[in-house]
GULUM-53389 format. One record per residue (C-alpha): x, y, z; residue in three letters. Coordinates in steps of 0.25 Angstrom, whole numbers. Example, Ala and Ser with C-alpha at 12.3 -4.5 7.8 and 13.67 -1.06 7.14 Angstrom:
PT      xx      yy      zz   code
PT      49     -18      31    Ala
PT      55      -4      29    Ser
END
This chain:
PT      xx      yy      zz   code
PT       0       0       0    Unk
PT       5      15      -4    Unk
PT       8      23       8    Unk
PT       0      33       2    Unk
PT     -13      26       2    Unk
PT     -19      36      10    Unk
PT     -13      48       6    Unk
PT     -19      46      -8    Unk
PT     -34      44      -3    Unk
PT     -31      59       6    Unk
PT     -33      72       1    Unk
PT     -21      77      -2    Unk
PT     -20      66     -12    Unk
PT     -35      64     -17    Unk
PT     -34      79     -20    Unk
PT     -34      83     -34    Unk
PT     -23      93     -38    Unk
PT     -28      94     -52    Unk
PT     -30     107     -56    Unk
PT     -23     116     -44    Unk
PT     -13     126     -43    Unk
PT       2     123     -44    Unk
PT       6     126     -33    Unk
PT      -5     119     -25    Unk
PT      -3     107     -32    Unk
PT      13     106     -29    Unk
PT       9     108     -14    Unk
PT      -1      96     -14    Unk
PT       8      86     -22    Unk
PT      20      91     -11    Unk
PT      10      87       0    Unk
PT       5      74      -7    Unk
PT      20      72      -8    Unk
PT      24      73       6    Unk
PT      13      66       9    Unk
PT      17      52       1    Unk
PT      30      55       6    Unk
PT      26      55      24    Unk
PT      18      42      19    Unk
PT      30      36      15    Unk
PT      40      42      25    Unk
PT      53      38      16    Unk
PT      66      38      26    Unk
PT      79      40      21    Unk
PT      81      24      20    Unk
PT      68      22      11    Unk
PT      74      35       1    Unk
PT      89      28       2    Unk
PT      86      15       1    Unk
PT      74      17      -8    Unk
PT      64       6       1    Unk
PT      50       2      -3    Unk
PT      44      15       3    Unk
PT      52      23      -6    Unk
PT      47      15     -20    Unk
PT      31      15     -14    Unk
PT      32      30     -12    Unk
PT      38      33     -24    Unk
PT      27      23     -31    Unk
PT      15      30     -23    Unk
PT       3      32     -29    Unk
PT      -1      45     -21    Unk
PT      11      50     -28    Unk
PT      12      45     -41    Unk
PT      -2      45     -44    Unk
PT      -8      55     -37    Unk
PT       2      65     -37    Unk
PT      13      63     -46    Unk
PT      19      76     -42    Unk
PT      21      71     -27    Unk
PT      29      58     -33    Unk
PT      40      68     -40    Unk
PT      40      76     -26    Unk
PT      43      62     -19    Unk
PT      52      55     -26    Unk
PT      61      68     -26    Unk
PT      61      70     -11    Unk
PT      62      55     -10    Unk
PT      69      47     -19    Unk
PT      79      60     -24    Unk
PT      79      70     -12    Unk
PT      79      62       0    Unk
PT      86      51      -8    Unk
PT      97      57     -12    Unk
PT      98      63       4    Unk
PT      96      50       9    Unk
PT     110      45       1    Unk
PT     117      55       6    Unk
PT     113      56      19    Unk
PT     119      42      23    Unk
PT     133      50      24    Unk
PT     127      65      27    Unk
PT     119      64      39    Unk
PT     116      79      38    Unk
PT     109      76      26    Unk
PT      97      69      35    Unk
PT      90      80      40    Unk
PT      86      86      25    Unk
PT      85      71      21    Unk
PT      74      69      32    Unk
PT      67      83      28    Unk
PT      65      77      14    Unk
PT      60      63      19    Unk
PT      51      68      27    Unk
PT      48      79      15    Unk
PT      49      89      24    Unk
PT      56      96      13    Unk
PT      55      94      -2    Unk
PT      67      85      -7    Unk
PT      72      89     -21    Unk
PT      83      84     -31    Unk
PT      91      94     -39    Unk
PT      99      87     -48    Unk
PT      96      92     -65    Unk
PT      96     103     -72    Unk
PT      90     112     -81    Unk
PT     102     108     -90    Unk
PT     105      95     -85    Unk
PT      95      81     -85    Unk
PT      99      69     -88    Unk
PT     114      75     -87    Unk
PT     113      78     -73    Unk
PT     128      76     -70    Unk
PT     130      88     -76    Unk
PT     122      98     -69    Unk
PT     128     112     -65    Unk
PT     122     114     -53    Unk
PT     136     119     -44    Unk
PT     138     116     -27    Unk
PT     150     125     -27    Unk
PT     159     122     -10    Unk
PT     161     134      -6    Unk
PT     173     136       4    Unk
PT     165     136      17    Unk
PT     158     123      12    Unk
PT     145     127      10    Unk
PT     139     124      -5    Unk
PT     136     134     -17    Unk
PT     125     129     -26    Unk
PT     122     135     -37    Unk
PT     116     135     -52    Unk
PT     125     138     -61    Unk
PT     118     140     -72    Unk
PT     102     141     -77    Unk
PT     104     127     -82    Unk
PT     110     121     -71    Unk
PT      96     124     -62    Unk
PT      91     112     -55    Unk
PT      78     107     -64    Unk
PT      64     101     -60    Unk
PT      63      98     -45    Unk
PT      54     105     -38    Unk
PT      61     115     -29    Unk
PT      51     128     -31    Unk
PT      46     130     -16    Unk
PT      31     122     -15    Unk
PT      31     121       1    Unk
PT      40     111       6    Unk
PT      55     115       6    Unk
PT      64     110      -2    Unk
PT      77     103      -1    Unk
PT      86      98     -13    Unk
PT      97      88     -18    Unk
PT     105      95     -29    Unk
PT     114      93     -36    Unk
PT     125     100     -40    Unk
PT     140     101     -43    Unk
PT     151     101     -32    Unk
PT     161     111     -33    Unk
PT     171     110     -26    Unk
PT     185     119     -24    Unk
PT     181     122     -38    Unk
PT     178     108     -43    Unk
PT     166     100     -47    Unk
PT     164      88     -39    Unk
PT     152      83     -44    Unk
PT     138      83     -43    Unk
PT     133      83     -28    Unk
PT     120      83     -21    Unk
PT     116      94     -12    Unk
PT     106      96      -3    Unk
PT      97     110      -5    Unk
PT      87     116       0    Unk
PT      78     122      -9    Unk
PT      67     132      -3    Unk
PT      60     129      11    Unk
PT      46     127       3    Unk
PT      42     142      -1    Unk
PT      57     149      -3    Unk
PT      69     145      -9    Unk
PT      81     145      -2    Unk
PT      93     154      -6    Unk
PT      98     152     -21    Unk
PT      89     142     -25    Unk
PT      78     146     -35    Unk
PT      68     135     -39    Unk
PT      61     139     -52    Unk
PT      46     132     -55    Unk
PT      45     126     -66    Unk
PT      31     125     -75    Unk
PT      24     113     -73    Unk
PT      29      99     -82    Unk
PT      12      98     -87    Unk
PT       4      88     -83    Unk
PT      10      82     -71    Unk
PT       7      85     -57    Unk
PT      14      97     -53    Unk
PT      29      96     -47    Unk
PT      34     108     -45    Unk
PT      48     107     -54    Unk
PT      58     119     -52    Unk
PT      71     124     -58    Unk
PT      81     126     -46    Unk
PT      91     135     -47    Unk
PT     103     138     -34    Unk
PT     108     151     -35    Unk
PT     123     149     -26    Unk
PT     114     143     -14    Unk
PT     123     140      -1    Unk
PT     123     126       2    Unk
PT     130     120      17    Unk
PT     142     110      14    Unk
PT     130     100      19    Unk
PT     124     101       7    Unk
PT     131      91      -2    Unk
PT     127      78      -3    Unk
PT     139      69       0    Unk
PT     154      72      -1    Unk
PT     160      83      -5    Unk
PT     173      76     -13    Unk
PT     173      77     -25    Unk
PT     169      61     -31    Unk
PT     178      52     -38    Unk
PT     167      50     -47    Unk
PT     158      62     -49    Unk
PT     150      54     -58    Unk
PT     147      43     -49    Unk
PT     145      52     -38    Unk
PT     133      60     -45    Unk
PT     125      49     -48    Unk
PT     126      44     -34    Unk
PT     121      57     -31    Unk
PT     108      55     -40    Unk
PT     107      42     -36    Unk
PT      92      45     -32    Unk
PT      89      48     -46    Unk
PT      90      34     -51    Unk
PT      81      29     -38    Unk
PT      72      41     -44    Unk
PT      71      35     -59    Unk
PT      65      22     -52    Unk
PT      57      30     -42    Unk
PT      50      39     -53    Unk
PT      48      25     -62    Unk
PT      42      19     -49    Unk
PT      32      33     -49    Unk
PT      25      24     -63    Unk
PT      19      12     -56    Unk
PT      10      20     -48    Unk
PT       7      30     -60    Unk
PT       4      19     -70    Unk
PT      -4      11     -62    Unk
PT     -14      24     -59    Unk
PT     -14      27     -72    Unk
PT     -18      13     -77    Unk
PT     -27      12     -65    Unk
PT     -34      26     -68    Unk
PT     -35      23     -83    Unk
PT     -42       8     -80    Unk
PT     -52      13     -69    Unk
PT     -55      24     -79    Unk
PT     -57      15     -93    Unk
PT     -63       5     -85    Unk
PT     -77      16     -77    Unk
PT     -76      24     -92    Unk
PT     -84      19    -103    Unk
PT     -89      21    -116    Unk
PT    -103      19    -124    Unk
PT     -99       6    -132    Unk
PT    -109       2    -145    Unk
PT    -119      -5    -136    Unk
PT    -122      10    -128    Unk
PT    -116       1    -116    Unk
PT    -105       8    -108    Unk
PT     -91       1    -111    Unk
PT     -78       4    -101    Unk
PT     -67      10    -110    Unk
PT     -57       0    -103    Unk
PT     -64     -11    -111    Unk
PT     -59      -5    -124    Unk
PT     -45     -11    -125    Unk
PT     -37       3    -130    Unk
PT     -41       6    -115    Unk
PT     -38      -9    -110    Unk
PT     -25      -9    -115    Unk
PT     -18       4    -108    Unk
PT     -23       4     -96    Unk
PT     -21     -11     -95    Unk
PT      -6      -9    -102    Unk
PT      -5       2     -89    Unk
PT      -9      -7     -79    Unk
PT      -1     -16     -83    Unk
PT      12     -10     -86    Unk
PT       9      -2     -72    Unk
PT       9     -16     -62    Unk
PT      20     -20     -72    Unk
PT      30      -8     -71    Unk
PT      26     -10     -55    Unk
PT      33     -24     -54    Unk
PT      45     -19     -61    Unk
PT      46      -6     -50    Unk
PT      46     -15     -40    Unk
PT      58     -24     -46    Unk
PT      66     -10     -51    Unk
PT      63      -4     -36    Unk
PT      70     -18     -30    Unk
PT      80     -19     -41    Unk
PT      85      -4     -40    Unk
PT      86      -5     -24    Unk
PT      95     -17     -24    Unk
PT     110     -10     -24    Unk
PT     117     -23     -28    Unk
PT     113     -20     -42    Unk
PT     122     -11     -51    Unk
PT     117       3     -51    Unk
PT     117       4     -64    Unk
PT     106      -8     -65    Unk
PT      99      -1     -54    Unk
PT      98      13     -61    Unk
PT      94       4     -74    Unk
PT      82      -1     -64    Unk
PT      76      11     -62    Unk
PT      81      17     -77    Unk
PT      71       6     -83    Unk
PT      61       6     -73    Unk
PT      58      21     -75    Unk
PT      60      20     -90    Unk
PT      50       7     -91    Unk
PT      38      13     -79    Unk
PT      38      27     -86    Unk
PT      36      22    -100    Unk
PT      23      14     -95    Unk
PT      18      25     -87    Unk
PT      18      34     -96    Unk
PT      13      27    -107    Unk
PT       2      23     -99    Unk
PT      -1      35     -95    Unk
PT       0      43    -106    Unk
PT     -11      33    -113    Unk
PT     -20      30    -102    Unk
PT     -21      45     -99    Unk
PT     -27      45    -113    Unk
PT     -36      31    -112    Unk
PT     -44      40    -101    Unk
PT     -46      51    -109    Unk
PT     -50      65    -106    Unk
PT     -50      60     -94    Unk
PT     -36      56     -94    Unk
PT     -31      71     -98    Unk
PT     -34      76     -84    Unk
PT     -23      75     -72    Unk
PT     -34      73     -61    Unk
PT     -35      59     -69    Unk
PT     -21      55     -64    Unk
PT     -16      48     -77    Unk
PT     -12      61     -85    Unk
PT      -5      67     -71    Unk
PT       2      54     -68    Unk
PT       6      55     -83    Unk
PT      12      67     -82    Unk
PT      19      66     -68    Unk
PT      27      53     -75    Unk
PT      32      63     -87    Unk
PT      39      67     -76    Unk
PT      45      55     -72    Unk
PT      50      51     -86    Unk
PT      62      63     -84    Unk
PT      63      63     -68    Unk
PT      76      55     -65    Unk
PT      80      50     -77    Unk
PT      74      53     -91    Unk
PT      68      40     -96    Unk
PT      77      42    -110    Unk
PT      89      48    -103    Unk
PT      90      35     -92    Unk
PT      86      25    -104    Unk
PT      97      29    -112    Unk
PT     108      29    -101    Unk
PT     102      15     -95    Unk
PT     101       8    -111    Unk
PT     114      13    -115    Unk
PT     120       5    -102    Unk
PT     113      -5    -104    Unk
PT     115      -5    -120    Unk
PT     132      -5    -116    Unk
PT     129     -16    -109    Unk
PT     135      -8     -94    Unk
PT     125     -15     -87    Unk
PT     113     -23     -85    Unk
PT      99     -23     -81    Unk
PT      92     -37     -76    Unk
PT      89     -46     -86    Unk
PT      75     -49     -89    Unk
PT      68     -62     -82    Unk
PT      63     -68     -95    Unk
PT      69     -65    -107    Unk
PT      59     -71    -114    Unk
PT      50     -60    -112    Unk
PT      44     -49    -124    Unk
PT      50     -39    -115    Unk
PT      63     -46    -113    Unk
PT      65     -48    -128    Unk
PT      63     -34    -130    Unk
PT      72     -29    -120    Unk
PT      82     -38    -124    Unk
PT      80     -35    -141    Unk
PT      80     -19    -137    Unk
PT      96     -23    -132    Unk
PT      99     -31    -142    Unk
PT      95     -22    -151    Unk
PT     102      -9    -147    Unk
PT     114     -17    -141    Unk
PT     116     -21    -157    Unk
PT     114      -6    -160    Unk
PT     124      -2    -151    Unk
PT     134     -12    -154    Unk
PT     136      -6    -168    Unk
PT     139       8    -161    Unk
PT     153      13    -158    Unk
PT     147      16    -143    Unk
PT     137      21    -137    Unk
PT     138      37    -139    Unk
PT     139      38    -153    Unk
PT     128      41    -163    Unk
PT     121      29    -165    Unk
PT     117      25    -151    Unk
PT     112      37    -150    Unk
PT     103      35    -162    Unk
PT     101      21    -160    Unk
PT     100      18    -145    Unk
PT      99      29    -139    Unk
PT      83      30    -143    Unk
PT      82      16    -140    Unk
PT      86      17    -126    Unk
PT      72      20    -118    Unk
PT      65       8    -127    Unk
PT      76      -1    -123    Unk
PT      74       4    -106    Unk
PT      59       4    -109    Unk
PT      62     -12    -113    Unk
PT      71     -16    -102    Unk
PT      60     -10     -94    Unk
PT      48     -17     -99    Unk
PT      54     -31     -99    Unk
PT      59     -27     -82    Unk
PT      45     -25     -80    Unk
PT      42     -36     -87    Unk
PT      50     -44     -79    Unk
PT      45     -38     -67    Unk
PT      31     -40     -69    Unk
PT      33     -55     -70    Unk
PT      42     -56     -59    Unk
PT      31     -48     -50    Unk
PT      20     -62     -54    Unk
PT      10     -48     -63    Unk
PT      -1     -54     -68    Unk
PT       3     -59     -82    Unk
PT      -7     -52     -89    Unk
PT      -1     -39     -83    Unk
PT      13     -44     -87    Unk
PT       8     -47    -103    Unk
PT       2     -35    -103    Unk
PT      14     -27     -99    Unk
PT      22     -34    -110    Unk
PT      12     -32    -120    Unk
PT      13     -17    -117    Unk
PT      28     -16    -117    Unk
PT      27     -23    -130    Unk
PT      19     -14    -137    Unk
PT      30      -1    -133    Unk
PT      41      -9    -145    Unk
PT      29     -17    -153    Unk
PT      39     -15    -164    Unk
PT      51     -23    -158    Unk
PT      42     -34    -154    Unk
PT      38     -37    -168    Unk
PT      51     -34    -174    Unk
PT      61     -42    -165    Unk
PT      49     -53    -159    Unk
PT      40     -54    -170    Unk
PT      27     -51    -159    Unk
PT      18     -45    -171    Unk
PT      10     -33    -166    Unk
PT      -2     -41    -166    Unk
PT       5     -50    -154    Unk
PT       9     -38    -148    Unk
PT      -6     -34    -147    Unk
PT     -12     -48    -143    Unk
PT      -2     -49    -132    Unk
PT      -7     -34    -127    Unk
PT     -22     -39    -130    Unk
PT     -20     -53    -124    Unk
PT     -14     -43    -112    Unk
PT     -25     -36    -111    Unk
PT     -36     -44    -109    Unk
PT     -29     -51     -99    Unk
PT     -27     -39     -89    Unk
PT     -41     -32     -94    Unk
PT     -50     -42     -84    Unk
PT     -41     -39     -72    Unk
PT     -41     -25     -76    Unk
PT     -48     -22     -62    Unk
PT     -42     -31     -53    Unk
PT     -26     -28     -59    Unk
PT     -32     -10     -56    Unk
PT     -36     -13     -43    Unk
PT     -23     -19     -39    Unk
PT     -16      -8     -40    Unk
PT     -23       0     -28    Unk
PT     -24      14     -33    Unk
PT     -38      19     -32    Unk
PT     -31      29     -20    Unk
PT     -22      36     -28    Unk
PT     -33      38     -41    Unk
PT     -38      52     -40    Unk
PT     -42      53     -54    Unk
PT     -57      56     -56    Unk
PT     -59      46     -68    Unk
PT     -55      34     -60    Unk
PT     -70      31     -54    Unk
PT     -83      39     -56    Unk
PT     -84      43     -43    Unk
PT     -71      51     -45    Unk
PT     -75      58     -58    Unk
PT     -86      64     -50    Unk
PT     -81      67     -39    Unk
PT     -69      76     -47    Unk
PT     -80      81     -59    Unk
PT     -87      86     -44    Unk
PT     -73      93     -40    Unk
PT     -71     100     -53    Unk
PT     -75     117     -53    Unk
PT     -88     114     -60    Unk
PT     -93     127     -68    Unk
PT    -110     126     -67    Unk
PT    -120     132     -76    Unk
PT    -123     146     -76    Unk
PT    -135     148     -66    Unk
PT    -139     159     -73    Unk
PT    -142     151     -85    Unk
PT    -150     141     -76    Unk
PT    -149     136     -62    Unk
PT    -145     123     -61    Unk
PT    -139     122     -49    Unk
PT    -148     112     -41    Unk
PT    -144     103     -51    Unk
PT    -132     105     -54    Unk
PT    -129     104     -38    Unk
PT    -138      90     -40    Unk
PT    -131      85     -49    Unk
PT    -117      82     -40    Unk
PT    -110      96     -47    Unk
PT    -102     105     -37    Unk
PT     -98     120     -39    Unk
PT     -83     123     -39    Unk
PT     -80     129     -24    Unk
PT     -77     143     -25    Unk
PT     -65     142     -12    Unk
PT     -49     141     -16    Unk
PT     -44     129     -15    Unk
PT     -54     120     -20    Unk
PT     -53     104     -24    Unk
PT     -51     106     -38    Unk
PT     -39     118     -34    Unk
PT     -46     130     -43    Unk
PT     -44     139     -29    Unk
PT     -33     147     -26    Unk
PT     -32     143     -12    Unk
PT     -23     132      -6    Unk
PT     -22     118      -9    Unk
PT     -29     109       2    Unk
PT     -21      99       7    Unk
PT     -24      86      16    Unk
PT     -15      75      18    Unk
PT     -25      67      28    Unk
PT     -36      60      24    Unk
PT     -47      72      24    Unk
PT     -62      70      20    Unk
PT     -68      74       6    Unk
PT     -80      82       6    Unk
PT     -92      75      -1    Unk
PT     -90      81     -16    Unk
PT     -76      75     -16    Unk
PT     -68      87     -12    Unk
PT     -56      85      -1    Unk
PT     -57      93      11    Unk
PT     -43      99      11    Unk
PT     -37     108      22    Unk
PT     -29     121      17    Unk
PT     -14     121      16    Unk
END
């Protein structure tokens, strides 16, 4: 059971954000995120030693389904703040007290490490930490580029403490990229030197308030620095020790897909299962009987319990440090690239399968849709990571585990993909010239994406899935190279479709049974899920009546269920210009559906 079970059946959850101010909505997804946060009550063991309470929160429904905006907030205090505090803090007592200030959030943890001018090139950031003679530290920003870019430092409330990185210099000489710990603002002004700049909004997701972070010569205590001050034998090394969190994040934010997949399959079932349509008998048919509607949100079920299996196997996988690290950062590489690709297929077409209906945020699937954009670039660009983990593998540097049945569809094609580029690169004078740029280097996501599908694969088995599930899964994965599949296996396009078909009706009966197993009618807000729902919100909605100097139909209009907007700031649907009302206990709702919130 979720910690959060209750906390999603409250006010501050059930509360629709929908439609308000900015600024009102940033502070309800903060509270919604301290919230999740005191449920789980991370220590510093569970955030170093990444435990089971640390996998559940990040995998929390509350979060990445109702408010995808307070996942983002906790996985960067969590998983990169506190983290990152945590590693150092074994050898830096001193760093405990700031450490504690974030686990109990307390404080808003950030991580500062790219720039405007540097992503995926991190290591060559700009940002200087200059020692200055009497110890302290001189952090600054040297140039408009070099500014810190995305986390949300602008002042929202909660003060703000930061990891940045930046480079050491020393007597004159750059010692590497270090770690410092900043603080930011005490939640309504900055703190000397450091400006936070508010970007606009990404479109479509819920709102995260993402900054451009400047440090104008800000005084920083020798304390600051995380770790030693020599310079390393090995800068390189010693930088990504430093972002070492960012690898546990790019399987943190692939873990965030098993909760978002499976709503949006569970939404998008429940929905094509209550909606129907006039079929040529003038009898009322349910659209999920048509199987263009069967097939997606089936094909999202399954991939969803699927991609689960395989998280758990990454999460165990990645944790055990007897592997090479290499294999372990390929884990979570492949796990991110192969959950993403399913999540956003899905919800890109079952978004569309509810139609109109599926436009709107309050509806979940587009809003989870959009939060996951997100998630495609946040540690580790999906291109960027598949190009670096299939070149290594390509060269043949390391390994990743061998499938469990090579005679598997999904094995063959994994292992034809490497033949196949292997035998391209093999007539290449090495791997920088300009052929494996034009031959391998757009290959290289397909190629993770295929590793990926036969690890899920493999996984789903092990995990005793209902076979149906399983043949579905690999009928779907099929369908993503259909081309290969005929060319190199001679399984004609006709098969590929029985095999989806013969899928199909083996999951539509238990259609039911397989949605009510995964538990998530607490964490479902949207109005379309049930009847009862859309009434209740078409009820909430400002509502505009007739003219009652044209005719007075008010009696009727009140008889007939329909409310007038209230007229007060601060109202359900967040029209006002007043506070936003916030409850985190479990407060009673007023008989049209309205919460009873208190004032912040």
């Amino acid at each position: 059971m979720n910690s959060s079970l209750q906390l999603a059946k409250s006010p501050l959850f059930q509360l629709r954000s929908a439609g308000r101010p900015l600024n009102e909505r940033i502070r309800l997804t903060f509270e919604r995120a301290k919230a999740v946060a005191h449920a789980y009550a991370l220590t510093s063991d569970d955030v170093l030693n990444m435990t089971e309470k640390f996998w559940k929160m990040h995998t929390d429904p509350a979060a990445a389904v109702m408010d995808g905006a307070a996942s983002v907030l906790l996985t960067l205090q969590y998983n990169l703040c506190a983290g990152t505090l945590a590693m150092f803090a074994v050898k830096q007592p001193d760093v405990n007290e700031v450490l504690q200030e974030v686990l109990s959030f307390e404080v808003s943890g950030q991580f500062l490490l790219t720039e405007v001018a540097h992503g995926l090139d991190a290591i060559h950031i700009e940002t200087t930490a200059t020692l200055l003679p009497n110890g302290d530290w001189d952090l600054n920003t040297p140039r408009e580029q070099a500014a810190k870019y995305m986390p949300p430092t602008a002042p929202a409330g909660t003060p703000c403490v930061a990891v940045v990185f930046a480079k050491a210099i020393i007597n004159g000489e750059d010692c590497g990229i270090r770690p410092f710990v900043v603080h930011i603002h005490d939640g309504k002004d900055m703190h000397p030197g450091v400006v936070s700049k508010l970007l606009p909004q990404r479109g479509g997701s819920r709102p995260v308030h993402h900054s451009i972070t400047y440090f104008h010569h800000v005084r920083l205590p020798k304390t600051a620095l995380l770790g030693s001050p020599e310079k390393p034998a090995d800068p390189r090394a010693t930088f990504f020790h430093g972002i070492f969190r960012v690898a546990v994040g790019t399987l943190a934010i692939g873990t965030f897909c098993v909760p978002v997949l499976q709503a949006s399959a569970y939404i998008a079932g429940r929905y094509s299962m209550r909606r129907t349509v006039v079929d040529v008998d003038g009898g009322l048919k349910p659209i999920i009987s048509f199987r263009t509607q069967k097939i997606p949100v089936l094909t999202a079920l399954a991939q969803s319990v699927a991609i689960e299996a395989w998280m758990n196997k990454a999460i165990a996988m990645f944790r055990d440090t007897s592997l090479d690290g290499r294999v372990r950062h390929a884990i979570a590489a492949i796990s991110k690239v192969v959950m993403i690709q399913h999540t956003m297929d899905a919800g890109l077409v079952l978004a569309d399968r509810c139609g109109a209906q599926g436009l709107f945020e309050v509806n979940q699937i587009t809003g989870m849709f959009s939060d996951m954009r997100g998630a495609v670039i946040a540690e580790g660009d999906l291109l960027g990571i598949s190009i670096r983990l299939a070149s290594e593998l390509l060269l043949k540097r390391y390994a990743v585990p061998s499938t469990s049945d090579p005679t598997s569809l999904l094995a063959k094609h994994e292992a034809g993909m490497f033949e196949e580029l292997r035998g391209l690169l093999a007539g290449m004078r090495h791997h920088r010239s300009a052929d494996f740029d034009l031959y391998i280097l757009p290959e290289c996501l397909s190629l993770i994406q295929a590793i990926g599908h036969r690890m899920v694969y493999d996984a789903a088995v092990a995990a005793n899935l209902d076979a149906c599930l399983v043949d579905l899964y690999v009928a779907s994965c099929v369908k993503l190279d259909s081309a290969w599949y005929v060319e190199k296996l001679g399984v004609s396009r006709r098969a590929q479709r029985d095999m989806e078909n013969k899928a199909i009706d083996a999951v539509y009966p238990r259609l039911e049974e397989f949605l009510d197993k995964l538990a998530l009618d607490p964490y479902i807000t949207a109005p379309i899920f049930s009847e009862d729902r859309w009434e209740r919100f078409v009820n909430s909605l400002p509502t505009f009546p007739p003219s009652r100097g044209f005719r007075d139909d008010s009696a009727a209009y009140a008889a007939a269920g329909h409310r007038l907007p209230a007229p007060a700031a601060g109202d359900d649907f967040g029209s006002g210009s007043g506070g936003l009302g916030l409850v985190l206990g479990a407060q009673a709702m007023s008989k049209g559906g309205d919460m009873a919130v208190s004032k912040l």
